[in-house]
C-alpha positions as CSV (number, residue, x, y, z in Angstrom):
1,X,-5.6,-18.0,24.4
2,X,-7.4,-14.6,24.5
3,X,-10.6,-14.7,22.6
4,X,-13.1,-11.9,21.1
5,X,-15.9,-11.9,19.3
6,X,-17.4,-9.6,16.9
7,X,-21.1,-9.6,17.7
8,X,-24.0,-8.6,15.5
9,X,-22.7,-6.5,12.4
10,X,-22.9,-6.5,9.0
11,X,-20.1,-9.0,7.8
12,X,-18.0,-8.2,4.4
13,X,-15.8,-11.0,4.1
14,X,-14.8,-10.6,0.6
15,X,-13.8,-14.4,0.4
16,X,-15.4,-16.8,-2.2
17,X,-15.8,-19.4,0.1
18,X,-17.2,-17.4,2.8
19,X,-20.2,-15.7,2.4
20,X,-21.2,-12.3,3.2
21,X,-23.9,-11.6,6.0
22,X,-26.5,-9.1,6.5
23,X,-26.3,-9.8,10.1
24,X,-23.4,-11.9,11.9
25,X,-20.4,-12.5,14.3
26,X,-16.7,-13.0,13.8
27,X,-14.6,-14.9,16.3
28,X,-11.1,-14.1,17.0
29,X,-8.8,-16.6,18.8
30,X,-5.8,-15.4,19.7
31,X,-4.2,-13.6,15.9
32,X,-6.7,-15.7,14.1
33,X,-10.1,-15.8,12.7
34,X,-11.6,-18.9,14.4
35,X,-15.3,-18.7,13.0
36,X,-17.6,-16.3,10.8
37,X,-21.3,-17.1,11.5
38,X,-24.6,-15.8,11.6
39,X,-24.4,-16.2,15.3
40,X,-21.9,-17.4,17.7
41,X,-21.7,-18.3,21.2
42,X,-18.8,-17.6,23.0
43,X,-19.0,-16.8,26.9
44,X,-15.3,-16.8,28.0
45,X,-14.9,-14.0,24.4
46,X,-14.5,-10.5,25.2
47,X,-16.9,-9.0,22.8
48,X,-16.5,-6.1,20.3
49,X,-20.6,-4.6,19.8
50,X,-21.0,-4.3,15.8
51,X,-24.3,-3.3,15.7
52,X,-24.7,-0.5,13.4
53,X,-21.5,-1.7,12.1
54,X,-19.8,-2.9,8.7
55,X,-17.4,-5.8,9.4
56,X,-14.6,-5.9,6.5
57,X,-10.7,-7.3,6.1
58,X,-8.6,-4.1,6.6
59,X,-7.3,-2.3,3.8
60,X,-3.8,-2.7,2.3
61,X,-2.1,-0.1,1.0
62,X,0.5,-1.4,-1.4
63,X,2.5,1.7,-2.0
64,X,3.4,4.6,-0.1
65,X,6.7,6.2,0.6
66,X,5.9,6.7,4.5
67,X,9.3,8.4,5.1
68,X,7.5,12.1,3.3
69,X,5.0,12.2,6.3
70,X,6.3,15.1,7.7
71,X,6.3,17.1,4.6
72,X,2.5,16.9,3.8
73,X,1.6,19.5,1.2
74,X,5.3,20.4,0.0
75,X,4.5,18.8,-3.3
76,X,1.2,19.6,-4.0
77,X,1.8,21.8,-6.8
78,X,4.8,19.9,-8.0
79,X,5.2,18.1,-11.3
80,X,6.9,14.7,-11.7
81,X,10.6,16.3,-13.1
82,X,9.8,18.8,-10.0
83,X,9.5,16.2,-7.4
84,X,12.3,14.2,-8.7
85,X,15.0,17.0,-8.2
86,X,12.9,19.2,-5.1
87,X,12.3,15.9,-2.9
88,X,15.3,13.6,-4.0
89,X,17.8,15.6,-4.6
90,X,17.1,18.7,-2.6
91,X,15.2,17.2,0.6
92,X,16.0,14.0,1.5
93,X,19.9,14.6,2.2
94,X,18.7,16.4,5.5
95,X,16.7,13.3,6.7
96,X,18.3,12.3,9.5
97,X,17.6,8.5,11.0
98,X,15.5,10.3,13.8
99,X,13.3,12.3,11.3
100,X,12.6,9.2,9.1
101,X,11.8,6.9,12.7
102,X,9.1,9.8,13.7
103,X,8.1,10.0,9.8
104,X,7.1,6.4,9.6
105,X,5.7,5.7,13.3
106,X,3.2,8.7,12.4
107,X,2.4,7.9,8.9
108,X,1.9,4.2,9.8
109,X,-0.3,5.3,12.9
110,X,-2.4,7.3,10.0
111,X,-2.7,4.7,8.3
112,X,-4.5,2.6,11.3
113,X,-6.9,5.5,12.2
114,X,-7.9,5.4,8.5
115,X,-8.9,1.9,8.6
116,X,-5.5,0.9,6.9
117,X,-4.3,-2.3,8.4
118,X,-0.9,-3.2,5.9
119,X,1.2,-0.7,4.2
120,X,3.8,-1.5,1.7
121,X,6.2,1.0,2.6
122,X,8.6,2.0,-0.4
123,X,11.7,3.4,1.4
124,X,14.1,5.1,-0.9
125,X,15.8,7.8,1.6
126,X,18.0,5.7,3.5
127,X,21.4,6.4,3.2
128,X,22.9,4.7,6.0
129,X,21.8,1.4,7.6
130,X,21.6,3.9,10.6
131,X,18.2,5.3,8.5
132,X,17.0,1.8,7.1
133,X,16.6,1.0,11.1
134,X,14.9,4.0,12.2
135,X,12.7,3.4,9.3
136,X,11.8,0.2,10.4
137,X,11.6,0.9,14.1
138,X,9.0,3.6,13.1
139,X,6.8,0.6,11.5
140,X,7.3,-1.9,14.7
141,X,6.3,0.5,16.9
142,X,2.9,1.4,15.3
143,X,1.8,-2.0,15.9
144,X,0.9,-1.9,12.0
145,X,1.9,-4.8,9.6
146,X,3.8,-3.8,7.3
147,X,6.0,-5.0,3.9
148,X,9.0,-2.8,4.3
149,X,11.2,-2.5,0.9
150,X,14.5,-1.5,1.2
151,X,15.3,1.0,-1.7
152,X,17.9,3.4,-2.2
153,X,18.5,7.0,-2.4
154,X,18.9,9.3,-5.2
155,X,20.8,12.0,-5.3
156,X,22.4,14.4,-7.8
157,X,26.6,12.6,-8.3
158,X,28.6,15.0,-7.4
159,X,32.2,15.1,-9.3
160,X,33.6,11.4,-9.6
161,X,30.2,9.7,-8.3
162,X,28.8,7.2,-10.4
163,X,25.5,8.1,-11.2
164,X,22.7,6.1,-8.9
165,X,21.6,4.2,-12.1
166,X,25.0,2.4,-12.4
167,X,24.7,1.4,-8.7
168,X,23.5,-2.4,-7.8
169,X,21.5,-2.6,-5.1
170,X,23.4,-3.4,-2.1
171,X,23.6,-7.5,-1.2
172,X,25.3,-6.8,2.4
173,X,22.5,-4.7,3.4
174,X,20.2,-6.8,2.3
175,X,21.3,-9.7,3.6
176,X,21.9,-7.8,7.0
177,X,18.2,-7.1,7.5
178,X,16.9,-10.4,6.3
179,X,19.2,-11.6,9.7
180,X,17.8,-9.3,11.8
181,X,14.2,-9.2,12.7
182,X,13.3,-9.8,9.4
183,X,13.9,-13.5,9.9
184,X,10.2,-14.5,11.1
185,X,7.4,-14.6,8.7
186,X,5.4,-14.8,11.3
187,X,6.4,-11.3,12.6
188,X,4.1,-8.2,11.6
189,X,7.1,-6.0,9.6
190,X,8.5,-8.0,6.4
191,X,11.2,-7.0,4.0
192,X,11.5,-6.3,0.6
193,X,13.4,-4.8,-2.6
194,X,12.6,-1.3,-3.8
195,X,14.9,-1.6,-6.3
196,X,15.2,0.8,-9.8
197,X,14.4,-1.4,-12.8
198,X,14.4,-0.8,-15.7
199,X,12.9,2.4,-15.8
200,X,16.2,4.0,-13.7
201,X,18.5,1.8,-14.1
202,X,21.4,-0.1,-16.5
203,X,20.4,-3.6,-17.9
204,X,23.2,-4.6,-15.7
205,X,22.2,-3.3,-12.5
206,X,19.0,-4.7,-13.0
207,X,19.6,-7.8,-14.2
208,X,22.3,-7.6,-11.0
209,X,19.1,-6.6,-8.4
210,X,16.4,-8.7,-9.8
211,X,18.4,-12.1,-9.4
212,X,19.6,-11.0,-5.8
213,X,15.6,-10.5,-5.0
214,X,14.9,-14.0,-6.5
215,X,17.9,-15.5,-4.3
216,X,16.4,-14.1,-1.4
217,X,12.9,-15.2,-2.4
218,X,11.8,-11.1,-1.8
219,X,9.3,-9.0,-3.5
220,X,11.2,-6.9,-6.1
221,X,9.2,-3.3,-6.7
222,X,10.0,-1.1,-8.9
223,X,8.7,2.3,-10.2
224,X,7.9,2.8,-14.3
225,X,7.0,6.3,-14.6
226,X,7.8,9.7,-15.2
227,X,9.4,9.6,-18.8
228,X,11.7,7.5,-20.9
229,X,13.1,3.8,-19.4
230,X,16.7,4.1,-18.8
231,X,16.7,0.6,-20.3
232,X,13.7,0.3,-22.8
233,X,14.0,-3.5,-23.6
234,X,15.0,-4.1,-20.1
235,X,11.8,-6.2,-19.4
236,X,11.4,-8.1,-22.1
237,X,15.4,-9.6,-21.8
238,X,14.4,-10.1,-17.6
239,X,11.8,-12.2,-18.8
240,X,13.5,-13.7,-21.3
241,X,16.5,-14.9,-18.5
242,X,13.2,-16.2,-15.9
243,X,13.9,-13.1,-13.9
244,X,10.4,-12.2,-13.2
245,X,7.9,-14.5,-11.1
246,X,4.8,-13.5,-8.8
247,X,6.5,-11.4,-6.7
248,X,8.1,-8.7,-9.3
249,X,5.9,-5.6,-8.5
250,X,5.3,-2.5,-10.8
251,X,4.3,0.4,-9.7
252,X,2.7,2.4,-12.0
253,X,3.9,1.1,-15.4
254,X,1.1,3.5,-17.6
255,X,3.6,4.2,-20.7
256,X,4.1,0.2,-21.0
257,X,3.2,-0.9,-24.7
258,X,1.1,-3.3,-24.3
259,X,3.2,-6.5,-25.7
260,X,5.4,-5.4,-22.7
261,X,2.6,-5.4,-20.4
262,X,1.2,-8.8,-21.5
263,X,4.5,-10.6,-21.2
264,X,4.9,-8.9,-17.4
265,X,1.4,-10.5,-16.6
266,X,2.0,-13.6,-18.1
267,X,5.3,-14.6,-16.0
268,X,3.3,-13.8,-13.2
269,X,4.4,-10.2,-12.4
270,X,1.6,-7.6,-10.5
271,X,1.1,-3.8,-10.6
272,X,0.2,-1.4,-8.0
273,X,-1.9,1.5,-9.4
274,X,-1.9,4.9,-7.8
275,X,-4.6,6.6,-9.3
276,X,-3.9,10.4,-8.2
277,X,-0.2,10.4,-8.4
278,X,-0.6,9.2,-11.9
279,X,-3.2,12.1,-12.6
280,X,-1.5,14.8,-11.3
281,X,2.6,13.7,-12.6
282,X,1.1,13.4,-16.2
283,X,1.4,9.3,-16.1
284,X,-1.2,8.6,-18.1
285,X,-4.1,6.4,-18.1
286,X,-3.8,3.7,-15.0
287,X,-3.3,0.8,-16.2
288,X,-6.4,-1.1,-14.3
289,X,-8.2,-1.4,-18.0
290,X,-5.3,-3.2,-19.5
291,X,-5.0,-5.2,-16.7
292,X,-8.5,-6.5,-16.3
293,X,-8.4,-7.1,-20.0
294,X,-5.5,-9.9,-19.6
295,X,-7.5,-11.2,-16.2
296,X,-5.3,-9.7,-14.0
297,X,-6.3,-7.1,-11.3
298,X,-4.3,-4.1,-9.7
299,X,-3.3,-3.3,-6.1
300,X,-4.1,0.3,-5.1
301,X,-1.8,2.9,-3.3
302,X,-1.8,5.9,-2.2
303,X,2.2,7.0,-3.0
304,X,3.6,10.3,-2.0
305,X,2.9,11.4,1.4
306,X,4.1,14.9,0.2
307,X,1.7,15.6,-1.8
308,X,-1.4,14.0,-1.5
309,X,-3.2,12.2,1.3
310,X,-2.7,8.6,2.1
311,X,-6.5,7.9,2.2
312,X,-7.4,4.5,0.2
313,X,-10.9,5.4,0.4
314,X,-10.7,8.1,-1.9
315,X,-7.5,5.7,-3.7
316,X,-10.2,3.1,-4.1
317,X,-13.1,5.3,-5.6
318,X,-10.9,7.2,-7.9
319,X,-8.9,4.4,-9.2
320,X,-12.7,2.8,-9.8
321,X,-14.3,5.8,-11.4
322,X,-11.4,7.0,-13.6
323,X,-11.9,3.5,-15.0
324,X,-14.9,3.5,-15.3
325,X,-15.0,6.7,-17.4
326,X,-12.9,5.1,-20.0
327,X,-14.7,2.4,-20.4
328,X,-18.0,4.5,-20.9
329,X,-16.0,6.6,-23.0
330,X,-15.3,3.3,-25.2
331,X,-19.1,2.5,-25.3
332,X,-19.9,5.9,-26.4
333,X,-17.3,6.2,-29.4
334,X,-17.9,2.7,-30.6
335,X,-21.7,2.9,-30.1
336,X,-22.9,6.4,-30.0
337,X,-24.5,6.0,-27.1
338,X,-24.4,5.8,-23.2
339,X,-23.9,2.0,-21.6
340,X,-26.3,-0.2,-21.2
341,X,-24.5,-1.6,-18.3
342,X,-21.6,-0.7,-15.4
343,X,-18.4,-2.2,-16.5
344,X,-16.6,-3.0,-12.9
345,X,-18.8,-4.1,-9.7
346,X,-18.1,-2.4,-6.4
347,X,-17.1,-5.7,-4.9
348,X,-14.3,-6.0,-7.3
349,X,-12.9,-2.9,-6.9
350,X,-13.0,-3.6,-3.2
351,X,-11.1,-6.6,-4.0
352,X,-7.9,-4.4,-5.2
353,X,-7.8,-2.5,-2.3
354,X,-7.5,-6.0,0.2
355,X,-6.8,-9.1,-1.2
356,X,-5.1,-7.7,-4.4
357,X,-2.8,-5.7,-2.1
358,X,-2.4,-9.0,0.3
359,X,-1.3,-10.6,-3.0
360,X,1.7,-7.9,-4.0
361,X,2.5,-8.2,-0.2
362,X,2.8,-12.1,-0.5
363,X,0.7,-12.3,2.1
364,X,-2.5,-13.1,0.7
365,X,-3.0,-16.7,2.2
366,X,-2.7,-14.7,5.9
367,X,-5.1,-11.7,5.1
368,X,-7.1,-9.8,2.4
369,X,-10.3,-11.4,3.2
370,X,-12.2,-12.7,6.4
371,X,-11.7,-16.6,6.6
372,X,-10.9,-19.0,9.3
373,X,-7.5,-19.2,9.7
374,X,-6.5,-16.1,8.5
375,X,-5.1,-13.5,10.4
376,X,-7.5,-11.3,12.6
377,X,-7.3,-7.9,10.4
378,X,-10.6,-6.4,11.0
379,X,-12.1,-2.9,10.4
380,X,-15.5,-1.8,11.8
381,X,-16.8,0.8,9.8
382,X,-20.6,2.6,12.1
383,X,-23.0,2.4,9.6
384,X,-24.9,4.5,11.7
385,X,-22.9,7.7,10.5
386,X,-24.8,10.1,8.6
387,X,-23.2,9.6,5.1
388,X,-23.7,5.7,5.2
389,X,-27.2,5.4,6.9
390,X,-29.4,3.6,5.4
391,X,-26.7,0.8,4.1
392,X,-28.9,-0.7,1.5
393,X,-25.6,-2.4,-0.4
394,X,-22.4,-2.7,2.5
395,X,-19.8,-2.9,-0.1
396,X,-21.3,0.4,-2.1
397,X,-21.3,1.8,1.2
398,X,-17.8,1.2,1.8
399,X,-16.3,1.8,-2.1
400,X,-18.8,5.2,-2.8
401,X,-19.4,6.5,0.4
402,X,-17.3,5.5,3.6
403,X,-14.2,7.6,4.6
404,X,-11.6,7.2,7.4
405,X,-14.0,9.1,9.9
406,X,-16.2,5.9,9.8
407,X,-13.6,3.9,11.0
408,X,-15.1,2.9,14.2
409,X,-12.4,0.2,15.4
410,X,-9.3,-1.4,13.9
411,X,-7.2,-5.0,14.8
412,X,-4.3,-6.1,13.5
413,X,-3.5,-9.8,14.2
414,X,-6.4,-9.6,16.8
415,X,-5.2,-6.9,18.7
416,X,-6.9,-3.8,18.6
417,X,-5.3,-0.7,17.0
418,X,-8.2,1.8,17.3
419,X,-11.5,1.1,19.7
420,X,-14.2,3.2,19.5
421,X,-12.8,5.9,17.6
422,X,-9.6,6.4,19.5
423,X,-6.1,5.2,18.5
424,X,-4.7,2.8,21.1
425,X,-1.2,4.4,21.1
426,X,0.0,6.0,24.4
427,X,2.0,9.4,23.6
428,X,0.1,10.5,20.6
429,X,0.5,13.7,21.1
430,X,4.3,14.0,22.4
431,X,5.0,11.9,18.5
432,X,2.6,14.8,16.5
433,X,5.2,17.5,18.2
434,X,8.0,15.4,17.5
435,X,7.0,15.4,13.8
436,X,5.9,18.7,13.1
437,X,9.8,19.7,15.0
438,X,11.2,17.5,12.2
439,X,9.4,18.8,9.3
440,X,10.7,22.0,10.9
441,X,14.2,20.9,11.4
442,X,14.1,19.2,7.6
443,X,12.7,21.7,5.6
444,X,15.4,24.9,7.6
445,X,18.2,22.7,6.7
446,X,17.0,21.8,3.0
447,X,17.0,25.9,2.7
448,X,12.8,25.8,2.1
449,X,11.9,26.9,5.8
450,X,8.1,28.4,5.4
């Protein structure tokens, strides 16, 4: 079994039974973590220098629609009514299964260089199994793990279509993938529902979705934004029928009334916050206060690819600060003055972009935090780097000050992803011409070539 060893950095292992060190090695046996240690000795280990390195669990990024990668910047300017029609109507009908495969093999590869080792990718253009493949291809051959959730498309009916709303999600498809190479758990690329909910769908085609997910023992994720629920009581009856368990998933969810919100939490439901969708598509406050107010936590994401960069980084520090602000904002009304005291830590905020995002994933007993027996995803961080030398606190340095040019090295299941910098992916350049020919090919036949 091939062994390596971490030597000599500054260890973040976010893990209450494993303490953090200010100097210390992590061994790696085979996909696992064998040892974390102030020193170990390992001659037969192929060792990995972090000196002038932070050691931490790779970051999860629990939403992202990875499939937009080629249209970075198309959506920019767009509001949430805009992007519905523009990219879902408009766009995705000229995706091809090629342009999706080169869409997510680049956008996963992104994610690795930025220190992103698991991506929950929320695919809703697949019209044909033909495109759910490609999609999936694109993720396996990254070398990235990945939760992959089947969705579905949604496009304007035309004359005698049923409207995507009145459409169950389909149970041969499903049940075709989770045959496939979805059958493993041990294997990097999982599957999952993207389903509508509540928020887009009939109470029957919910009701229909969430107990096929639940059958299938899958996550179930569904989007709650961008105005009124197509079924406003659709959560509370769910509940009500034991529908919802620990691996329901909301994304979003800010217009939630709170007794909505509460009963969500209590059967064990999570939500994934994306901080600057949410700003910029008029969402409304995330939900992270509400959350931490009923001891629950969020998972972060970064969402759509079109319009915003897939950085959890700057996810992390703006879904920390925004919260932040409203809780000062609290203190000053109720008190008339600043606080006396920072409401969330560093370290817990840290904690939503790895093990909180392990947890939507399912996966939170494999990764999330460094721990013997877990999975081997590491990032090295160089401390060394002008904007995080001195590191006086490593987990300020990685929440308020680190960016994906830190990120030094990346492994995923032991094996390295990015050494020294470089991505260790042969081809990189014929894939970025491949892309930019698909955005190309996309956007001429969508009628919105530049």
């Amino acid at each position: 079994m091939a062994r390596t060893l971490i030597k000599s950095g500054i260890v973040v292992t976010l893990d209450d039974s494993v303490p953090d060190l200010r100097r210390g090695d992590v061994l790696i046996e085979g996909d696992h973590i064998a040892a974390v240690a102030p020193e170990i000795a390992a001659a037969d280990a192929e060792i990995i220098d972090a000196a002038d390195r932070i050691v931490m669990p790779g970051l999860v990024n629990a939403h992202i629609h990875t499939w937009q990668t080629g249209l970075r910047g198309i959506a920019a300017d767009w509001t949430i009514p805009e992007y519905l029609h523009n990219m879902h109507a408009a766009i995705a009908p000229s995706f091809g299964p090629a342009d999706i495969f080169i869409a997510n093999l680049v956008g996963a590869l992104s994610q690795l260089d930025s220190g992103v080792t698991t991506l929950v990718d929320w695919c809703h253009n697949n019209p044909t199994p033909a495109h759910t493949d490609a999609a999936v291809e694109g993720l396996l051959e990254s070398g990235i793990r990945a939760l992959f959730l089947h969705g579905s498309p949604k496009p304007d009916p035309q004359p005698g279509q049923r409207h995507f709303s009145e459409i169950p999600h389909p149970r041969g498809e499903i049940e075709r993938l989770a045959r496939g190479q979805f059958g493993a758990r041990d294997g990097l690329v999982g599957l999952g529902m993207a389903v509508l909910g509540p928020a887009y769908s009939t109470y029957e085609v919910s009701r229909h979705d969430f107990a096929l997910a639940r059958e299938l023992g899958m996550v179930c994720s569904m989007h709650v934004g961008g105005g009124a629920m197509r079924t406003p009581d659709g959560f509370p009856r769910l509940a009500a029928e034991g529908l919802i368990d620990d691996r329901t998933n909301i994304v979003h969810g800010n217009s939630l009334p709170d007794d909505q919100v509460k009963r969500l939490i209590e059967s064990g439901a999570g939500v994934t916050v994306t901080p600057e969708a949410e700003l910029q598509m008029g969402f409304g406050d995330c939900l992270t206060g509400r959350l931490r107010a009923l001891g629950a936590a969020p998972s972060l994401g970064s969402d759509v690819e079109s319009s915003l960069g897939a950085d959890m980084f700057t996810v992390l520090r703006l879904a920390l600060q925004t919260q932040r602000n409203l809780d000062n904002q609290q203190v000053i009304a109720r008190t008339g003055r600043a606080p006396e005291r920072i409401s969330i830590a560093c370290r817990e905020a840290l904690r939503w972009a790895t093990i909180e995002g392990a947890r939507m994933a399912g996966l939170d007993d494999r990764i999330g935090s460094l721990r013997p027996g877990k999975q081997a995803d590491i990032v090295l961080l160089r401390s060394d780097d002008l904007n995080l030398l001195p590191v006086v606190d490593p987990v300020a340095s990685i929440v308020l000050h680190a960016g994906p040019a830190n990120v030094d090295t990346v492994l995923v299941a032991g094996r390295i992803a990015k050494r020294n910098g470089r991505l260790a992916y042969d081809g990189l350049a014929r894939r970025k011409a491949e892309l930019a020919e698909s955005s190309r090919r996309v956007l001429a036949a969508a009628g919105r070539a530049s």
